[in-house]
BALOZA-618535 format. One line per 10 residues: their letters; for each residue z, x, y of N, C-alpha, C, CB. Coordinates in pm, 1 decimal, padded with zeros to 6 digits. Glycine has a CB too. Layout:
BALOZA-618535
A	Z:X:Y:Z:X:Y:Z:X:Y:Z:X:Y ~ ...
***
This chain:
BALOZA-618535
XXXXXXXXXX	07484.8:00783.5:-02480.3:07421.3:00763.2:-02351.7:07528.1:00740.4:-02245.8:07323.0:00644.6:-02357.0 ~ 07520.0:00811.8:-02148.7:07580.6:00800.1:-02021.5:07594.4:00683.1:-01944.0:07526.0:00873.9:-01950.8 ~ 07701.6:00635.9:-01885.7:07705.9:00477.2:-01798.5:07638.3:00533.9:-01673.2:07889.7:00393.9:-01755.5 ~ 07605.7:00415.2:-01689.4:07586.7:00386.1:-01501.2:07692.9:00346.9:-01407.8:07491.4:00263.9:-01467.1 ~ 07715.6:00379.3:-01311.0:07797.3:00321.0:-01257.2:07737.6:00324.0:-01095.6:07931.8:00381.7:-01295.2 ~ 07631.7:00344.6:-01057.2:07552.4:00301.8:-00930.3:07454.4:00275.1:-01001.0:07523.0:00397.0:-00808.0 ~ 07371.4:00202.4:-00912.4:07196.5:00220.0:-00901.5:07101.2:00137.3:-00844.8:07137.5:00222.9:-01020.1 ~ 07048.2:00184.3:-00734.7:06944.9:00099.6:-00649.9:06826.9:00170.1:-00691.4:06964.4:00096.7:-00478.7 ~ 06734.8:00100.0:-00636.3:06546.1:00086.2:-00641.8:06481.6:00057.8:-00523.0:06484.4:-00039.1:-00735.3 ~ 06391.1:00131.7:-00537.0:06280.0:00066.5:-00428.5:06316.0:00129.2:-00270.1:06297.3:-00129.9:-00425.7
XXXXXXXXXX	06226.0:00127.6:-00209.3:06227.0:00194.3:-00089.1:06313.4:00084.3:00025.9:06059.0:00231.8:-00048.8 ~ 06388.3:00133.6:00109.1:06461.5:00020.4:00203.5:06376.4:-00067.8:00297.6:06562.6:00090.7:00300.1 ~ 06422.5:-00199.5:00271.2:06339.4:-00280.1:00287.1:06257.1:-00315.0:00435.3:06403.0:-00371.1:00237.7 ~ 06364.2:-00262.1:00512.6:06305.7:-00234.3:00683.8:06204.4:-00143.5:00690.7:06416.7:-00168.9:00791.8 ~ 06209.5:-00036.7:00559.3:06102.4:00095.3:00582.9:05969.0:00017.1:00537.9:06137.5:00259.0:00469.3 ~ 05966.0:-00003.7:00428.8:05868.7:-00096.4:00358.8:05762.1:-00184.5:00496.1:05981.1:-00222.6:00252.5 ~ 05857.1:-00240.9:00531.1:05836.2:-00396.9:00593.1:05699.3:-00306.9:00731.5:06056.7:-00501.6:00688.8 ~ 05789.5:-00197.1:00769.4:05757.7:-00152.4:00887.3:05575.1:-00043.5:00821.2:05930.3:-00048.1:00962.6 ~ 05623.7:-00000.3:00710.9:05499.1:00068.5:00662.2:05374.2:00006.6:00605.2:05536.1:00147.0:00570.4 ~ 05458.9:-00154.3:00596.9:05292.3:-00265.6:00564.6:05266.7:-00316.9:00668.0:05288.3:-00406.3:00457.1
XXXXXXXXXX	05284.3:-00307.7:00797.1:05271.0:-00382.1:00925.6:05210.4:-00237.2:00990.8:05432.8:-00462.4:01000.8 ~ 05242.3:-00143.5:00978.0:05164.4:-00048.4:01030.5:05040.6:-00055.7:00942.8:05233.4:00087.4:01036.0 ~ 05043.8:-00069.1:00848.8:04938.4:-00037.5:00757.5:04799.9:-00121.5:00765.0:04996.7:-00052.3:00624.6 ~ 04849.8:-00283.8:00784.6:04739.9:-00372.5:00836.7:04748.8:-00352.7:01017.6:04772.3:-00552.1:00776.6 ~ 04758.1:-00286.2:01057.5:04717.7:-00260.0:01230.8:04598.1:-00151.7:01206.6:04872.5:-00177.3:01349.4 ~ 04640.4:-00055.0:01128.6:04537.3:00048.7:01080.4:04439.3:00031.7:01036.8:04562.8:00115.5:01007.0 ~ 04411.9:-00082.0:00933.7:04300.9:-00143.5:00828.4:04253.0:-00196.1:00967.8:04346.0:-00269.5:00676.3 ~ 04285.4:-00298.2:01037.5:04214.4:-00352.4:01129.1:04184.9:-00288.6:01227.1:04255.1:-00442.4:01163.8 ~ 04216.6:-00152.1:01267.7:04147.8:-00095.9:01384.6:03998.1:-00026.1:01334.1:04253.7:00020.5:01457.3 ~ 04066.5:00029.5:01172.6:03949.5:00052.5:01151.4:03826.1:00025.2:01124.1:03956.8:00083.7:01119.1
XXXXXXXXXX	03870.5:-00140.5:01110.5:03748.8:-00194.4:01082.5:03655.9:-00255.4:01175.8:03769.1:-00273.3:01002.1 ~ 03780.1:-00293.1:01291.3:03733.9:-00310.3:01437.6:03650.1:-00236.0:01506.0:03823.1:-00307.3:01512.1 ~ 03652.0:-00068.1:01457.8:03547.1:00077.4:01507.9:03466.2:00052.0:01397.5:03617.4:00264.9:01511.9 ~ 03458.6:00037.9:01292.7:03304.1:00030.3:01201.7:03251.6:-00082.8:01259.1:03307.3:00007.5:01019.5 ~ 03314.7:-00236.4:01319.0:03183.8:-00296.2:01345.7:03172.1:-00304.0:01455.0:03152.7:-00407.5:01300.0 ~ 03195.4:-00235.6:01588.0:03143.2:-00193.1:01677.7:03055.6:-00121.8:01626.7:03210.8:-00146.2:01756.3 ~ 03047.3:-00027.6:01567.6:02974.0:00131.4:01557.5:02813.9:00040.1:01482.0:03094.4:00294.0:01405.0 ~ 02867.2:-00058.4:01376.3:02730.1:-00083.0:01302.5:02657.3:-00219.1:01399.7:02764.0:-00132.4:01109.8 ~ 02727.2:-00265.4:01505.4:02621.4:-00383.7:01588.0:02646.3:-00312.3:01712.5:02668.2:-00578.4:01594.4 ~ 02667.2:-00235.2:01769.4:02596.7:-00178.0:01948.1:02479.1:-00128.6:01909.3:02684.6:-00033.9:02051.8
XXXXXXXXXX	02430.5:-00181.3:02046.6:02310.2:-00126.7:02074.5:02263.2:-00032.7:02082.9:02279.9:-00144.8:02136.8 ~ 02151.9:00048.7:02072.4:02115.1:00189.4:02079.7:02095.8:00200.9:02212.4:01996.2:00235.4:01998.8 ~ 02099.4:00314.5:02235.9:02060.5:00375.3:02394.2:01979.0:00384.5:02371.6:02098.9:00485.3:02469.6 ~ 01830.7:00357.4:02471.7:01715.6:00373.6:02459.8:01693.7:00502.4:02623.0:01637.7:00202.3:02448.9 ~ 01797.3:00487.8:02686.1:01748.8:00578.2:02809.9:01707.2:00496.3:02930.6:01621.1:00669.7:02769.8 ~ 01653.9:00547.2:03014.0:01665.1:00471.1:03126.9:01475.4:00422.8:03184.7:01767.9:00582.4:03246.9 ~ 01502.0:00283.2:03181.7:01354.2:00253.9:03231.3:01320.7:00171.7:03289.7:01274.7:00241.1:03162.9 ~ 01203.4:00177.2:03351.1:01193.2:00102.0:03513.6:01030.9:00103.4:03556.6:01295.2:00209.7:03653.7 ~ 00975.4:00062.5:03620.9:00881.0:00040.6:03690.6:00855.7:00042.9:03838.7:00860.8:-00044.2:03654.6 ~ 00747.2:00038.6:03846.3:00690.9:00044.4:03988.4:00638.6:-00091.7:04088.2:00571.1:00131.8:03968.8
XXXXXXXXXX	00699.7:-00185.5:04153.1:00579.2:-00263.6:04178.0:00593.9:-00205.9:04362.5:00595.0:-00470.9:04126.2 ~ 00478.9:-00148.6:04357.5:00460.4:-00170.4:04528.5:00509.8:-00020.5:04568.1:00577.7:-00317.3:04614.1 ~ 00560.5:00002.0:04667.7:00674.3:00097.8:04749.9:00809.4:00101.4:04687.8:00702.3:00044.4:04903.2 ~ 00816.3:00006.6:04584.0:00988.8:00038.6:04524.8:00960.0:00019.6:04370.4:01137.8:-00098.0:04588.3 ~ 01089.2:00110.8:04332.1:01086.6:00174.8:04192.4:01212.0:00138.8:04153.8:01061.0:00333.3:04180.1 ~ 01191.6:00034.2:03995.1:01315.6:-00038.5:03969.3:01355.2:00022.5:03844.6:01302.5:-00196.9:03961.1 ~ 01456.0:00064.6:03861.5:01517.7:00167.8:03734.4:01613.6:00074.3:03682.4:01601.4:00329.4:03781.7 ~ 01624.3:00057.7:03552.2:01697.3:-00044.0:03475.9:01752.3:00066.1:03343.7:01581.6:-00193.1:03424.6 ~ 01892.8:00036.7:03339.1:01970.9:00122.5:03251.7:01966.3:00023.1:03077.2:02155.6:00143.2:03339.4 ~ 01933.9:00064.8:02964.6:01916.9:00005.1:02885.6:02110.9:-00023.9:02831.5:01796.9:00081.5:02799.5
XXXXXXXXXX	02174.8:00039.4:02843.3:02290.1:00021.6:02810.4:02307.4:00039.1:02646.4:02325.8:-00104.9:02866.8 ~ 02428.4:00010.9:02606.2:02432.3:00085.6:02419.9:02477.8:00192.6:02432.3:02288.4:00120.0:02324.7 ~ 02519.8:00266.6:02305.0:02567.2:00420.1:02247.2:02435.6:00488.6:02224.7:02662.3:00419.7:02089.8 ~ 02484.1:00569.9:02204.7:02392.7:00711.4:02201.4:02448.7:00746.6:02015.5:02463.1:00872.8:02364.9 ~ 02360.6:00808.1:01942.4:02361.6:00826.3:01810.4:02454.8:00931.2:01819.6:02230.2:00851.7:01739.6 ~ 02493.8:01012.8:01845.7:02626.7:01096.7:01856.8:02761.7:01023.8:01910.8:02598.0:01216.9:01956.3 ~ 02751.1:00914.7:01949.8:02906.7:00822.3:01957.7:02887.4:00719.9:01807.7:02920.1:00690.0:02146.5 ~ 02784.0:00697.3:01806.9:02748.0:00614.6:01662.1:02817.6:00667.3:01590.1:02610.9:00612.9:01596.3 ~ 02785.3:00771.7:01556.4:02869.8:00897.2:01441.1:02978.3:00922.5:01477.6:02815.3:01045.8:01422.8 ~ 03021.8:00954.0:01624.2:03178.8:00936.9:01607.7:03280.6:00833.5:01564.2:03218.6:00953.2:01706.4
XXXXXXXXXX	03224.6:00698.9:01598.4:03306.6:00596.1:01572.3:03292.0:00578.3:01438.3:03283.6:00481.1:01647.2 ~ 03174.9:00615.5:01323.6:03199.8:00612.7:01219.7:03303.0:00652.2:01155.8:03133.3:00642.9:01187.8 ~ 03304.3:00812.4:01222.8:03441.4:00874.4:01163.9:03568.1:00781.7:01202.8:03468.5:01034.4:01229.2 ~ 03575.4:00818.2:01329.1:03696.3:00712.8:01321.9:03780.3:00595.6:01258.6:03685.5:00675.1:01383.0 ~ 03610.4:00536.7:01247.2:03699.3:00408.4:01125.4:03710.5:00431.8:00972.8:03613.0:00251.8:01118.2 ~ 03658.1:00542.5:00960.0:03650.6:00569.1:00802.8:03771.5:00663.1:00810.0:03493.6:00643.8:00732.4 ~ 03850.8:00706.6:00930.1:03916.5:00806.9:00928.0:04045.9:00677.6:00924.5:03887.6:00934.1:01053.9 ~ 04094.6:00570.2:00999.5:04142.0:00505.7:01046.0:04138.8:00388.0:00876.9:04075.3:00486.8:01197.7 ~ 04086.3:00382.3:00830.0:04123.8:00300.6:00673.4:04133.7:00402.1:00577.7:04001.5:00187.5:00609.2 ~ 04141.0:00580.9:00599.8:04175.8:00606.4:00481.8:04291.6:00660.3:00551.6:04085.5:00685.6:00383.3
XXXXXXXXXX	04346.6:00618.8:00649.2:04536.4:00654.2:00700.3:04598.5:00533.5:00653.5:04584.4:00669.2:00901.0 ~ 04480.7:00413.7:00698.4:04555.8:00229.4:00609.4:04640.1:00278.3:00441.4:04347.0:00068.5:00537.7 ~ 04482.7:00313.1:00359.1:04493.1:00355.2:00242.4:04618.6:00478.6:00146.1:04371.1:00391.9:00251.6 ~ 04643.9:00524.7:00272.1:04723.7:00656.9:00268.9:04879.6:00571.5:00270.0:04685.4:00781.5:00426.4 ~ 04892.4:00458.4:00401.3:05002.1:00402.1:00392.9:05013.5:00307.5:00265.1:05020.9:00340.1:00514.0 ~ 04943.2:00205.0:00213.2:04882.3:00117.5:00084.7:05000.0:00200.4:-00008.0:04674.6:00144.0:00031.2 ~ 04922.6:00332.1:-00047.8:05002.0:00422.3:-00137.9:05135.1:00427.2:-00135.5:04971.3:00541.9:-00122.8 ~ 05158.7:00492.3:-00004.4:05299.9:00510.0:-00010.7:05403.4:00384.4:-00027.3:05330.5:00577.9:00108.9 ~ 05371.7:00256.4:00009.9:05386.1:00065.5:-00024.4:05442.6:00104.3:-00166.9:05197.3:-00064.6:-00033.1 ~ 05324.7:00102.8:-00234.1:05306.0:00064.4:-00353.9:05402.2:00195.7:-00427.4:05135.2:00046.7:-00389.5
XXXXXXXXXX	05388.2:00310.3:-00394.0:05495.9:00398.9:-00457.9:05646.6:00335.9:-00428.1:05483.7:00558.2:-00393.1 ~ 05688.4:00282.0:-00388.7:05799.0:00259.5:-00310.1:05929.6:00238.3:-00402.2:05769.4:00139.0:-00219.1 ~ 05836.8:00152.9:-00526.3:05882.3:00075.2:-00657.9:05959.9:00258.9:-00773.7:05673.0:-00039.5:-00753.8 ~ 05900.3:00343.3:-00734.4:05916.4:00433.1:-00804.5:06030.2:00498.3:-00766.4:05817.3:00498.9:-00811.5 ~ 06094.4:00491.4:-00657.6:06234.3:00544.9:-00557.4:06341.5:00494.0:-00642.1:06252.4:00471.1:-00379.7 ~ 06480.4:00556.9:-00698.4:06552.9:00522.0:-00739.0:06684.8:00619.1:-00706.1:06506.5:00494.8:-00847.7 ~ 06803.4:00549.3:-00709.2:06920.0:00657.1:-00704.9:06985.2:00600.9:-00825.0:07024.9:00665.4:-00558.4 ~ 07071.5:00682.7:-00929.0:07109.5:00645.8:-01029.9:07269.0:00754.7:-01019.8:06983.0:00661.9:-01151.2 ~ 07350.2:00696.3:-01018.7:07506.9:00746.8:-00983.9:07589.7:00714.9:-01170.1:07599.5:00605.9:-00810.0 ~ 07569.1:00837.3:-01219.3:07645.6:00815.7:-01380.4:07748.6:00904.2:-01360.5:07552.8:00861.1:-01535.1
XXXXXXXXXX	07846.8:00926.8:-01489.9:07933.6:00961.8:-01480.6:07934.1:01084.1:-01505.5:07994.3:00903.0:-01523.6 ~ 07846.0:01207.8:-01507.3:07848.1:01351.3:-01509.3:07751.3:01409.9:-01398.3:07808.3:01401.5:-01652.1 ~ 07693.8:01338.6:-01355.3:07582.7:01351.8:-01280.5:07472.3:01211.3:-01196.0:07511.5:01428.6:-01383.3 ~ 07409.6:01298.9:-01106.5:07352.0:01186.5:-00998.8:07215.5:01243.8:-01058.7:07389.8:01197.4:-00796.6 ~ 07113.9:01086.5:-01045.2:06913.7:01161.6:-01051.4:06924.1:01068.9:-00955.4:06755.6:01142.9:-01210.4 ~ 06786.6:01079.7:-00887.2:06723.7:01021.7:-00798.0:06574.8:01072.9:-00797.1:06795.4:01038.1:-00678.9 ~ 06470.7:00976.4:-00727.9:06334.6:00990.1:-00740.0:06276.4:00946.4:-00619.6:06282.3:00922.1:-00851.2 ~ 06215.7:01034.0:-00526.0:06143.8:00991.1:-00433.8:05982.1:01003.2:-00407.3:06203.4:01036.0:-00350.2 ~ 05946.8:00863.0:-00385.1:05773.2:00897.2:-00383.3:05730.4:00870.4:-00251.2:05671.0:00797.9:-00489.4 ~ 05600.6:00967.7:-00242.8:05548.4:00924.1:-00105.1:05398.0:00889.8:-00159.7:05558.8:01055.2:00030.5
XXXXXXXXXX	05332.5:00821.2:-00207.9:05221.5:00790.7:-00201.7:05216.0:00871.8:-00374.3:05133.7:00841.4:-00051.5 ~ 05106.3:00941.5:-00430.9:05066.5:00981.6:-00517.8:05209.5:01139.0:-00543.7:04893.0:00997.8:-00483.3 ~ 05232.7:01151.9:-00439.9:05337.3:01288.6:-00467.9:05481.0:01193.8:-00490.1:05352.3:01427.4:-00299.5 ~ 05549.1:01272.2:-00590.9:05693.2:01225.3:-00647.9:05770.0:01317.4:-00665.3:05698.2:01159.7:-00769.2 ~ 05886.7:01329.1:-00634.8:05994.5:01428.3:-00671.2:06104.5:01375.0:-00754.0:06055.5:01484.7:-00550.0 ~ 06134.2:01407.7:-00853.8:06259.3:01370.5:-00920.9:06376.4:01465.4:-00914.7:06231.4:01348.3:-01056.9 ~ 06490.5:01432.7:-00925.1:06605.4:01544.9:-00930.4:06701.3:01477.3:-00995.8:06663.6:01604.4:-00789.9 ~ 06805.2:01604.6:-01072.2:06886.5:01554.0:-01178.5:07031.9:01648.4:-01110.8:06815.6:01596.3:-01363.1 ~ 07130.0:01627.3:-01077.6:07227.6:01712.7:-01012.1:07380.7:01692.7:-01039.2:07206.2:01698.0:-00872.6 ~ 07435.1:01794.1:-01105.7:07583.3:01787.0:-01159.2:07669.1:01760.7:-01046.4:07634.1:01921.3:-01231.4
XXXXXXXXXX	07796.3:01653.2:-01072.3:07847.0:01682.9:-00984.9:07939.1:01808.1:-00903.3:07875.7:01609.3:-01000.4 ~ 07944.2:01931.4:-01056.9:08027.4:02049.9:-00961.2:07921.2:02160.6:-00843.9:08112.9:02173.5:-01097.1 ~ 07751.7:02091.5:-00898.5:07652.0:02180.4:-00822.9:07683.5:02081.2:-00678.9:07460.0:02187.1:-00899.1 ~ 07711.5:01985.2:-00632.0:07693.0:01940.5:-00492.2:07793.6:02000.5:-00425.2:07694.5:01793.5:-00468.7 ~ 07703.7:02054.3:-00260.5:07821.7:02130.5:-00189.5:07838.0:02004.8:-00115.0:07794.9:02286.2:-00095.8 ~ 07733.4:01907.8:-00039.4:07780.6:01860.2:00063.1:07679.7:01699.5:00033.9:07757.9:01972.4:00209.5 ~ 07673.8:01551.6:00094.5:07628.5:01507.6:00114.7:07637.5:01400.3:00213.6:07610.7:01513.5:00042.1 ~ 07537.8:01386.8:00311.5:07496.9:01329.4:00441.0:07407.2:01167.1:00411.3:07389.7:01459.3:00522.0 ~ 07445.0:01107.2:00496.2:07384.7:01001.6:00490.5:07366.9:00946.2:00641.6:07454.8:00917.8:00397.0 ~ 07261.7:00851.1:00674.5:07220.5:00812.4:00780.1:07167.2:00653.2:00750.0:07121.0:00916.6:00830.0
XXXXXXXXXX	07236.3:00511.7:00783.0:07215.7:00419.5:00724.1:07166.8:00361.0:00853.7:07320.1:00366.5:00639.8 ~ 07172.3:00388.4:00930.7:07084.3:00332.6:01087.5:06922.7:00414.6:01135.6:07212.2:00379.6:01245.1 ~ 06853.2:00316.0:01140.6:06710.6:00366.4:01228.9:06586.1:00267.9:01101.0:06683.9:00618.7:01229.7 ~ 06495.7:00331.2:01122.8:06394.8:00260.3:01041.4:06372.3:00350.9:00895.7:06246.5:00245.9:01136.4 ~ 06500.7:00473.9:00866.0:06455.1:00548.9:00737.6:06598.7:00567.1:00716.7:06347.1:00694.6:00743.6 ~ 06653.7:00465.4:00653.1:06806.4:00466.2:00612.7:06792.5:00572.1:00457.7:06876.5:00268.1:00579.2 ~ 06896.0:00708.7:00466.0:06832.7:00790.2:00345.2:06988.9:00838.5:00359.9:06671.4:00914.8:00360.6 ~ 07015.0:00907.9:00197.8:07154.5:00994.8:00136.1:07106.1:01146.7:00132.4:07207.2:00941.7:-00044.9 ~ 07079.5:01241.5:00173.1:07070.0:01375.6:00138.9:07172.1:01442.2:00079.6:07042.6:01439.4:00235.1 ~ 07142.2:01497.1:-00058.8:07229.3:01547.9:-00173.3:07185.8:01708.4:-00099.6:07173.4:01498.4:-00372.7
XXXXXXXXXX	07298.2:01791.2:-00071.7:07267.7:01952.8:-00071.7:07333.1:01991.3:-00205.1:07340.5:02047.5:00068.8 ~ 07256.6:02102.3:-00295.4:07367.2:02180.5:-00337.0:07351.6:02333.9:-00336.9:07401.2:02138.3:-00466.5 ~ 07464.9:02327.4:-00414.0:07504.5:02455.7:-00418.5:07390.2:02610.2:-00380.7:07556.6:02450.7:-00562.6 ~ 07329.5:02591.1:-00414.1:07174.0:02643.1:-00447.4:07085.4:02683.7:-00314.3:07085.4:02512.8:-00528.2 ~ 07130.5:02551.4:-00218.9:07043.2:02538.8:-00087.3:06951.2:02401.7:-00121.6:06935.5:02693.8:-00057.1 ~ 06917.2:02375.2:-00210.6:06822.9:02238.2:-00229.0:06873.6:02130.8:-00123.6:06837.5:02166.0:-00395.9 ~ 06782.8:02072.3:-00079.5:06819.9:01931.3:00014.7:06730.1:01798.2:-00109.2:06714.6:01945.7:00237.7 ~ 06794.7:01735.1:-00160.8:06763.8:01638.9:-00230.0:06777.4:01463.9:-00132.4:06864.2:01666.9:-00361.2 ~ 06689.6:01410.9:-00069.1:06721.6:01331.3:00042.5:06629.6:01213.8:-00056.4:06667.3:01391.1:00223.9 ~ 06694.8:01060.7:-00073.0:06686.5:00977.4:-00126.0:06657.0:00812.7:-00048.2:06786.4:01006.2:-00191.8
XXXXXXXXXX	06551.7:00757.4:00022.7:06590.2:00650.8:00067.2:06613.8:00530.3:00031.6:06546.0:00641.4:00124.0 ~ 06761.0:00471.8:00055.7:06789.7:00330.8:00044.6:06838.2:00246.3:00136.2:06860.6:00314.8:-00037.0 ~ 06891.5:00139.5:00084.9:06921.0:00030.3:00166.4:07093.9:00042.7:00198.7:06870.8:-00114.9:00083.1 ~ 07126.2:00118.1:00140.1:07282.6:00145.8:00126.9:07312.6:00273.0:00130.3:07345.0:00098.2:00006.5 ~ 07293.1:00377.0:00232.7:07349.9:00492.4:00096.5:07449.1:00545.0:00182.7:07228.9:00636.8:00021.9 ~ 07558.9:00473.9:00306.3:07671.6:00487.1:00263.4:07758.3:00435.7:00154.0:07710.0:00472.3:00338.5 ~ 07731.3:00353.5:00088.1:07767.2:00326.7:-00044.0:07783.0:00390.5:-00123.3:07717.6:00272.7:-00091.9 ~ 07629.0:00446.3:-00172.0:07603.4:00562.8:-00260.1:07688.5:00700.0:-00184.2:07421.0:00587.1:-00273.0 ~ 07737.2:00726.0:-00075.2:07753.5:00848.7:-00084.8:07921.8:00798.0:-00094.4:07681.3:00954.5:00040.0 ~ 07957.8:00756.6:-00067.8:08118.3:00704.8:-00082.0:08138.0:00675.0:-00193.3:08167.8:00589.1:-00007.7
XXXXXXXXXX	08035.5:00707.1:-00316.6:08065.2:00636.5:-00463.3:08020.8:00801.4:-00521.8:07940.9:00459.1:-00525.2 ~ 07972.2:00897.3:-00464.8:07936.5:01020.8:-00493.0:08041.5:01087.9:-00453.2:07819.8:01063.7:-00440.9 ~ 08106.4:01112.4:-00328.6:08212.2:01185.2:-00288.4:08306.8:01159.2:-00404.0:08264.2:01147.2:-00146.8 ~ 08359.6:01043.1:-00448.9:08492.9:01004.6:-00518.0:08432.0:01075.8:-00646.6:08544.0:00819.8:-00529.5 ~ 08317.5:01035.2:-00688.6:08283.1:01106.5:-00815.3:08318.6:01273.5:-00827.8:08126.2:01085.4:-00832.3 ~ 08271.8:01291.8:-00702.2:08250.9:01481.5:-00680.1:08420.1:01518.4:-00694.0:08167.6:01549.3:-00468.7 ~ 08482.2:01451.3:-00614.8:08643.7:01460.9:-00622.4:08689.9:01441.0:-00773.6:08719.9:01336.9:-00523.5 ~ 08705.9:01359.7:-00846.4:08723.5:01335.1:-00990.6:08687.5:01469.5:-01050.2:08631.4:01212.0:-01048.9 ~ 08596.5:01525.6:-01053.7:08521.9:01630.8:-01124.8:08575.8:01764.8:-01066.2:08358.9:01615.1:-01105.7 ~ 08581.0:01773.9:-00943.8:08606.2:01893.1:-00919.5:08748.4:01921.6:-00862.9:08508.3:01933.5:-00841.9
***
């Protein structure tokens, strides 16, 4: 069996942080449009009476059953984007970069979809990293054209521990 000689987990922790804080703004808007949608009032239309020479028109106020139904969607649309983020949370645990001594894998999930990759070091032509913004990530190119892009909490690390590797080897 092959050493290790890198290896992080888990999605970077600013991304995380920022995708469960979006995620409960979402749950709560949407739930904020379902209970509007299930306690307004109905529109009944407009009604009024007569006393005398003047005619008093009184607006019943409320939605109309075609905004009813829109705001349904909305909030059912608006907790299954919550639900959509939930996923991708909880995948987060499944993200890994693993730096051995013949070769790099790495695994990225977004919700129910996962990609794994296994890559020699004489197949890498080039690799990029970006450790500033809210999606700190290493993109492995190789030889091939593949873009293999990995997010962590470090990956100038990882790519300064990949270059020296790629150098050794090739």
């Amino acid at each position: 069996m092959e050493r290790v000689i890198y290896e992080i987990k888990g999605m970077p922790k600013k991304m995380k942080r920022f995708f469960s804080f979006l995620m409960c703004i979402i749950y709560a808007l949407g739930a904020g449009v379902l209970i509007v949608a299930f306690t307004a009032k109905e529109y009944t239309g407009l009604g009024g009476y007569q006393s005398g020479n003047t005619l008093h028109i009184s607006n019943s106020g409320g939605i109309s059953s075609g905004q009813r139904t829109i705001l349904y969607v909305m909030g059912f649309c608006f907790l299954l984007l919550g639900s959509m983020l939930a996923g991708i949370v909880r995948s987060s645990k499944r993200c890994y970069l693993k730096i051995f001594e013949n070769h790099v894998e790495g695994n990225v999930a977004y919700g129910m979809f996962s990609k794994s990759f296994g890559i020699k070091y004489d197949e890498i032509s080039d690799i990029s990293s970006n450790s500033k913004g809210m999606m700190p990530m290493i993109i492995i190119h190789t030889n091939t054209g593949k873009h293999n892009p990995v997010f962590l909490d470090e990956p100038a690390k990882a790519e300064e521990i990949i270059r020296r590797m790629c150098q050794r080897k090739g």
